[in-house]
TIPA-644943 format. One record per residue (C-alpha): residue number from 1; x, y, z. Coordinates in steps of 0.02 Angstrom, whole numbers, padded with zeros to 5 digits, always signed. Last residue first. Layout:
N
+------+--------+--------+--------+
! resi !      x !      y !      z !
+------+--------+--------+--------+
!  NUM !      X !      Y !      Z !
...
+------+--------+--------+--------+
***
This chain:
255
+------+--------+--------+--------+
! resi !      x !      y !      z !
+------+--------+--------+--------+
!  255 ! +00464 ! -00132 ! +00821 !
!  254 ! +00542 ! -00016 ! +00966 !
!  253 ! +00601 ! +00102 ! +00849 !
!  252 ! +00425 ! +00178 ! +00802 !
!  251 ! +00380 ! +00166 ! +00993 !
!  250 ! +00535 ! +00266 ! +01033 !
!  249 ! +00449 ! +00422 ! +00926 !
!  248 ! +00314 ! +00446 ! +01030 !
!  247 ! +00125 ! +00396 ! +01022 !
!  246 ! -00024 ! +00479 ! +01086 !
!  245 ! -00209 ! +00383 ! +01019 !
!  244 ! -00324 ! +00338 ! +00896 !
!  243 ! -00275 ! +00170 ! +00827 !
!  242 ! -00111 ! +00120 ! +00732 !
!  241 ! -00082 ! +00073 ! +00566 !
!  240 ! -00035 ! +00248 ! +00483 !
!  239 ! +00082 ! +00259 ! +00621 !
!  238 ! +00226 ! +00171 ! +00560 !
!  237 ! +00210 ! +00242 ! +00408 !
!  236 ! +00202 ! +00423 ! +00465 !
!  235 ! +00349 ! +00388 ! +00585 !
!  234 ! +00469 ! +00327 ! +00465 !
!  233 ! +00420 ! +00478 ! +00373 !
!  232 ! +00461 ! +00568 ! +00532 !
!  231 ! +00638 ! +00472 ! +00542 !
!  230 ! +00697 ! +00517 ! +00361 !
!  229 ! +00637 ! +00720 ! +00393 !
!  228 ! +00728 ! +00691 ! +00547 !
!  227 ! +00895 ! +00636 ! +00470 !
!  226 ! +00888 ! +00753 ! +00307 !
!  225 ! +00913 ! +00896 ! +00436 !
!  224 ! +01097 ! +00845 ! +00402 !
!  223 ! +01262 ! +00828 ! +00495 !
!  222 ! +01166 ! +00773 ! +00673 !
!  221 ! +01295 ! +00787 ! +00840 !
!  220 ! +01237 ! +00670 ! +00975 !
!  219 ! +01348 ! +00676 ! +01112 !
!  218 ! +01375 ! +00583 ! +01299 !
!  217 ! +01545 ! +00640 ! +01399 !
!  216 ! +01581 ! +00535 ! +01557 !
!  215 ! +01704 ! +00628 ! +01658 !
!  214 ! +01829 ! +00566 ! +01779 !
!  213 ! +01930 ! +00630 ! +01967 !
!  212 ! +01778 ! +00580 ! +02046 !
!  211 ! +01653 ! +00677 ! +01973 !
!  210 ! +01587 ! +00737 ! +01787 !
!  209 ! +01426 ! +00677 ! +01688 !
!  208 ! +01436 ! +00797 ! +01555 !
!  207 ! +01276 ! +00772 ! +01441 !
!  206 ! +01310 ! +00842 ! +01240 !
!  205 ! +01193 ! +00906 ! +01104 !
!  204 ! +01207 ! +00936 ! +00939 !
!  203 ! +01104 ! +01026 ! +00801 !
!  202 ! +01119 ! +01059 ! +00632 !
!  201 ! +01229 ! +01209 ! +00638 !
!  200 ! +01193 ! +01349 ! +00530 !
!  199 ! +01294 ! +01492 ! +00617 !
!  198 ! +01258 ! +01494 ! +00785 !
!  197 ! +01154 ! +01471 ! +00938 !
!  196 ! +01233 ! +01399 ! +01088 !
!  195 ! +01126 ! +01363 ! +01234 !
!  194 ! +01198 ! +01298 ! +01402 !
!  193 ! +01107 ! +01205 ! +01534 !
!  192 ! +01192 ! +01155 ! +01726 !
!  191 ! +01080 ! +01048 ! +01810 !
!  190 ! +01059 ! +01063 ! +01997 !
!  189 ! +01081 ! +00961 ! +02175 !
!  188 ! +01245 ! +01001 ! +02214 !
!  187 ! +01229 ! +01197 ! +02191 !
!  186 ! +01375 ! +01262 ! +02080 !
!  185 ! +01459 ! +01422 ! +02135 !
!  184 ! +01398 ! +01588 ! +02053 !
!  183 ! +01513 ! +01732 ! +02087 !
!  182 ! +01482 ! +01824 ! +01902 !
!  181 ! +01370 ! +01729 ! +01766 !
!  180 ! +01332 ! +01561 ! +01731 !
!  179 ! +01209 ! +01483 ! +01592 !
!  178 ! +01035 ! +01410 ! +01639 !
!  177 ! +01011 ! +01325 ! +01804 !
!  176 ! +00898 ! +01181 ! +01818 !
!  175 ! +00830 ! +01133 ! +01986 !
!  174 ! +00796 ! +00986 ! +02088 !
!  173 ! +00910 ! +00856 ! +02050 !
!  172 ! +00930 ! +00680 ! +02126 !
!  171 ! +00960 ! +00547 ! +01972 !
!  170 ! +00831 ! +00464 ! +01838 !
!  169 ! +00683 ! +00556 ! +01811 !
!  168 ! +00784 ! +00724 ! +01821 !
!  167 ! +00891 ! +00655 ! +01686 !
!  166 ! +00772 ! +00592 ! +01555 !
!  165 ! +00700 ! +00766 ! +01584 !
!  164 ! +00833 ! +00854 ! +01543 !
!  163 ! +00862 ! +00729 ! +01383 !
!  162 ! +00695 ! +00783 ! +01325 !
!  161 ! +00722 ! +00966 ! +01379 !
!  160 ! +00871 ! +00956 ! +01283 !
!  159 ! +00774 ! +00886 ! +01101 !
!  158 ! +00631 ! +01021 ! +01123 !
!  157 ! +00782 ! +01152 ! +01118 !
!  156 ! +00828 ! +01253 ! +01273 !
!  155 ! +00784 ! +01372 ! +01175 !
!  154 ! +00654 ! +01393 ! +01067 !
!  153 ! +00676 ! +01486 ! +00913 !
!  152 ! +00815 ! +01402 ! +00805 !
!  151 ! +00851 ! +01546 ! +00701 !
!  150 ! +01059 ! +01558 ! +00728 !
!  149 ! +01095 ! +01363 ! +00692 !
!  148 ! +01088 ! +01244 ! +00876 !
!  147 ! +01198 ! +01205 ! +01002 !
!  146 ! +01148 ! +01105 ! +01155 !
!  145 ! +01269 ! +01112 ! +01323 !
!  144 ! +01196 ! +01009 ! +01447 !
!  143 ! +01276 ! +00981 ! +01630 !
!  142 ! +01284 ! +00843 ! +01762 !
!  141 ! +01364 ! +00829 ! +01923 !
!  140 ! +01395 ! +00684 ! +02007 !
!  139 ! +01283 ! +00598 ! +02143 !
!  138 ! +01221 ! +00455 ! +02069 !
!  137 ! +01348 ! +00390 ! +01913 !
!  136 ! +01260 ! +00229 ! +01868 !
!  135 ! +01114 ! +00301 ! +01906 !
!  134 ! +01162 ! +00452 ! +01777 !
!  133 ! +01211 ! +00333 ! +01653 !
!  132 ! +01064 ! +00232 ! +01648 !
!  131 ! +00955 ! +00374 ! +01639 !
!  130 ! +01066 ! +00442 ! +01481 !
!  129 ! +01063 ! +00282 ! +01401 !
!  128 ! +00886 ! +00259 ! +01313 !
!  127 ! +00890 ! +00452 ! +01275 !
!  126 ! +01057 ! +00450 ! +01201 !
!  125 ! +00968 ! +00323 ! +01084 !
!  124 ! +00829 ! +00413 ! +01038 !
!  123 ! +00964 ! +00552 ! +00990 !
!  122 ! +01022 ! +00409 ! +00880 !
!  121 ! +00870 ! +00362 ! +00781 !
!  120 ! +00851 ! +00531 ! +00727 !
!  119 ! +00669 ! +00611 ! +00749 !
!  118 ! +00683 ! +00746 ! +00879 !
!  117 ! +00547 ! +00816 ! +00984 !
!  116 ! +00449 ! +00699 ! +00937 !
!  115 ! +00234 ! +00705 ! +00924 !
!  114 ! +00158 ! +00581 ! +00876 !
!  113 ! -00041 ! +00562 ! +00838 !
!  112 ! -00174 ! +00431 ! +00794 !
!  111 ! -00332 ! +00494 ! +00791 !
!  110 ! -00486 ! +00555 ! +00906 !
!  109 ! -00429 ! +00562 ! +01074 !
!  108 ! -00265 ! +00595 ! +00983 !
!  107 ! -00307 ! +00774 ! +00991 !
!  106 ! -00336 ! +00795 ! +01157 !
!  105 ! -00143 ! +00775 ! +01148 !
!  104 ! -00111 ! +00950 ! +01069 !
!  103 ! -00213 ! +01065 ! +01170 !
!  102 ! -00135 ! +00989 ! +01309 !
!  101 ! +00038 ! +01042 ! +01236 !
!  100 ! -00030 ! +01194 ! +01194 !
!   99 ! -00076 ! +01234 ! +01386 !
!   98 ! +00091 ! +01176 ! +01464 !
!   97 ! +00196 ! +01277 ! +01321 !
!   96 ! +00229 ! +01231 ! +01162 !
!   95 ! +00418 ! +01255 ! +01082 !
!   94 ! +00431 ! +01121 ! +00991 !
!   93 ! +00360 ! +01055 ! +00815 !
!   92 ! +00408 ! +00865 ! +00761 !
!   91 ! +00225 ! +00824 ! +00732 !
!   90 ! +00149 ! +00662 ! +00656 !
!   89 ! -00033 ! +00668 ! +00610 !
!   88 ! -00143 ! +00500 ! +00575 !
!   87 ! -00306 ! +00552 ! +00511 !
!   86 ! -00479 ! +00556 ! +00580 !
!   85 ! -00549 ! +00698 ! +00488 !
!   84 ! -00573 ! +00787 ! +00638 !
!   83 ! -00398 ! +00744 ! +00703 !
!   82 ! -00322 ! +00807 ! +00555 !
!   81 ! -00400 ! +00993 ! +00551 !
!   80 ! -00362 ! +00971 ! +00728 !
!   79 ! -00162 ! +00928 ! +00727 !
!   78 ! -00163 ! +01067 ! +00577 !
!   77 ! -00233 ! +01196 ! +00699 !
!   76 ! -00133 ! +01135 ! +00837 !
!   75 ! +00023 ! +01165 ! +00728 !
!   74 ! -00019 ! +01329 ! +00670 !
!   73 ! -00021 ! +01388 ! +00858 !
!   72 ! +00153 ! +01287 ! +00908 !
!   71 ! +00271 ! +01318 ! +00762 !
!   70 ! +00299 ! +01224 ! +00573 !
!   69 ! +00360 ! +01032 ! +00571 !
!   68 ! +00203 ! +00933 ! +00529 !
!   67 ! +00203 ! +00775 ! +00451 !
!   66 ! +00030 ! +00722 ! +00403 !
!   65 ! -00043 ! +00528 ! +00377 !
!   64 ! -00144 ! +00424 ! +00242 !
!   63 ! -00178 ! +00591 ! +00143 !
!   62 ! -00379 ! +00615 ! +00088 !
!   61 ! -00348 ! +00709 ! -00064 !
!   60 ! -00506 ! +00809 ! -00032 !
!   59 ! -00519 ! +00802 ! +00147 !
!   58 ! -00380 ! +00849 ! +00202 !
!   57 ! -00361 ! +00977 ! +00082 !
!   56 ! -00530 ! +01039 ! +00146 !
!   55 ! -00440 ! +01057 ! +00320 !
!   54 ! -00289 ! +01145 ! +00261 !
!   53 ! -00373 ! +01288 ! +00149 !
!   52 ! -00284 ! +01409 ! +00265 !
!   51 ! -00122 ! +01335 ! +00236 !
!   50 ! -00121 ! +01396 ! +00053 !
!   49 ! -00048 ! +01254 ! -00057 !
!   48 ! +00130 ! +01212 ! -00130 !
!   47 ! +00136 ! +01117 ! -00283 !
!   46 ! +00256 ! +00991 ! -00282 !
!   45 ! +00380 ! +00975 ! -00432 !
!   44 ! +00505 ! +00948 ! -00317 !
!   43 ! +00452 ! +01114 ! -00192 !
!   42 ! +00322 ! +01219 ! -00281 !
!   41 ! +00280 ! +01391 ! -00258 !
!   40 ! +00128 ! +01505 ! -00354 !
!   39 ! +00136 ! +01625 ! -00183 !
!   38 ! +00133 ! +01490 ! -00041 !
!   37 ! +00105 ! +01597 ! +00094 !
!   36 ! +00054 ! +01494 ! +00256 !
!   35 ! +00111 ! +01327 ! +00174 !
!   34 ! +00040 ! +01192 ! +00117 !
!   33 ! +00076 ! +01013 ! +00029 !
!   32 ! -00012 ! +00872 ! -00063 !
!   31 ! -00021 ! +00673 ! -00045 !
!   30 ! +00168 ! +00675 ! -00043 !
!   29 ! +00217 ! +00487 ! -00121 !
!   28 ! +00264 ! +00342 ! -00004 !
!   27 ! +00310 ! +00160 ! +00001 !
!   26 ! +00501 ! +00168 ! -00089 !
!   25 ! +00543 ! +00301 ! +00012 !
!   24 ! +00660 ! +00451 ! -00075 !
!   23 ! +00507 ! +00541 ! -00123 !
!   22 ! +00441 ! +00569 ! +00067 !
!   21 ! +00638 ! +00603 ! +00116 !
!   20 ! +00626 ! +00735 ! -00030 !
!   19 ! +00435 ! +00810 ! +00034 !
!   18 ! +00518 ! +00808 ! +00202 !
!   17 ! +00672 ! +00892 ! +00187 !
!   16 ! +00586 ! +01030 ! +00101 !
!   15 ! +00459 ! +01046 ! +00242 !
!   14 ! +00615 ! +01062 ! +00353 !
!   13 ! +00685 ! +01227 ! +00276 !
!   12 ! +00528 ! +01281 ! +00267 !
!   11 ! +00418 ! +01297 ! +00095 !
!   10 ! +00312 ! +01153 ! +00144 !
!    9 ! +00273 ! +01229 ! +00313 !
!    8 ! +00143 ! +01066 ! +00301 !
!    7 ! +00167 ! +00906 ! +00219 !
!    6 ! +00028 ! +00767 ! +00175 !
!    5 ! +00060 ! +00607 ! +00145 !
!    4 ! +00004 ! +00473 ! +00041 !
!    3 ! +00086 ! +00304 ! +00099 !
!    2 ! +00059 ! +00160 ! -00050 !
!    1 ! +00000 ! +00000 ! +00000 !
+------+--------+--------+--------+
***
């Protein structure tokens, strides 16, 4: 069966990675694909769409899933357009706060949805072995530094405040402190974070696990946007099968 998907912020830098990872798989073809001002554009001989004639696209070409990666408010909006239609809608959007991200997973109430805050297979590894790590090393002290290209928006990333919270499940901290400045010892019980923004770096992000006269150093550095626009279409597949519901990313790699 052939995977028809649709692709929103077609025109972004990651909506372009999408509708070429979509081509690249042997099992899927781009259903159609929007974006909020389209102006005549395609993207590999795609025609892009107005955004705000989302939900009848949904309904005319009737897409087996939707990969989303655009910002918080227009997400929602697509996440609803699909869930009242009943289809499938993968998300790699960050940046929502308590209230959005509610928003979102009502949504799967009535179809399939996953949302990732990263889609290579190797940051889902760093967040299999991160916990481990950190029980393995209780009591030492633990920073993030995450660097991303110079109009990543939210910061920390989506992708540190995974890992972050990988950590916190998994050792004795009780605060996060962002950056250092002036006379500012380090408490015992907090998380150092450090955001870089520069250039166009992909994105990479390194845990410092450091006591005991050693340091553990854990780092996922990606080379391409390529890889997440790979693992969400990975994602759409995967999820095009499953029932209403919230999903994430390690569920995909766990078949």
């Amino acid at each position: 069966m052939t995977i028809r998907i649709g692709v929103t912020g077609a025109t972004g830098r990651m909506g372009q990675e999408v509708i070429a990872a979509v081509a690249a798989h042997d099992d899927c073809e781009v259903a159609f694909a929007v974006n909020r001002d389209p102006d005549g554009a395609t993207v590999d001989g795609i025609a892009v769409e107005p955004a705000d004639e989302f939900a009848d696209l949904v309904h005319e070409y009737e897409p087996t899933a939707v990969i989303d990666f655009t910002g918080p408010e227009s997400a929602l909006e697509y996440a609803q357009a699909c869930a009242n239609a009943s289809v499938p809608f993968v998300t790699g959007t960050t940046g929502f706060d308590d209230d959005q991200r509610e928003r979102l997973e009502a949504t799967s109430e009535a179809a399939p949805l996953l949302h990732a805050p990263n889609f290579a297979r190797g940051v889902q590894a760093l967040v299999n072995v991160v916990g481990d790590a950190v029980q393995d090393l209780a009591g030492y002290d633990v920073e993030l530094v995450e660097t991303h290209h110079n109009q990543k928006r939210d910061a920390p990333s989506g992708t540190a405040n995974r890992l972050l919270e990988e950590i916190e499940a998994n050792g004795d901290f009780s605060d996060r402190k962002h950056g250092r400045e002036g006379f500012d010892p380090r408490e015992e019980d907090e998380i150092g974070v450090h955001v870089l923004r520069a250039g166009n770096v992909t994105g990479e992000h390194e845990i410092v696990i450091a006591d005991n006269h050693e340091e553990v150093r854990l780092t996922h550095r990606a080379e391409d946007r390529g890889v997440f626009a790979a693992g969400a279409v990975d994602a759409a597949v995967w999820l095009a099968d499953c029932e209403p519901g919230s999903y994430d990313f390690a569920d995909v790699l766990a078949e």
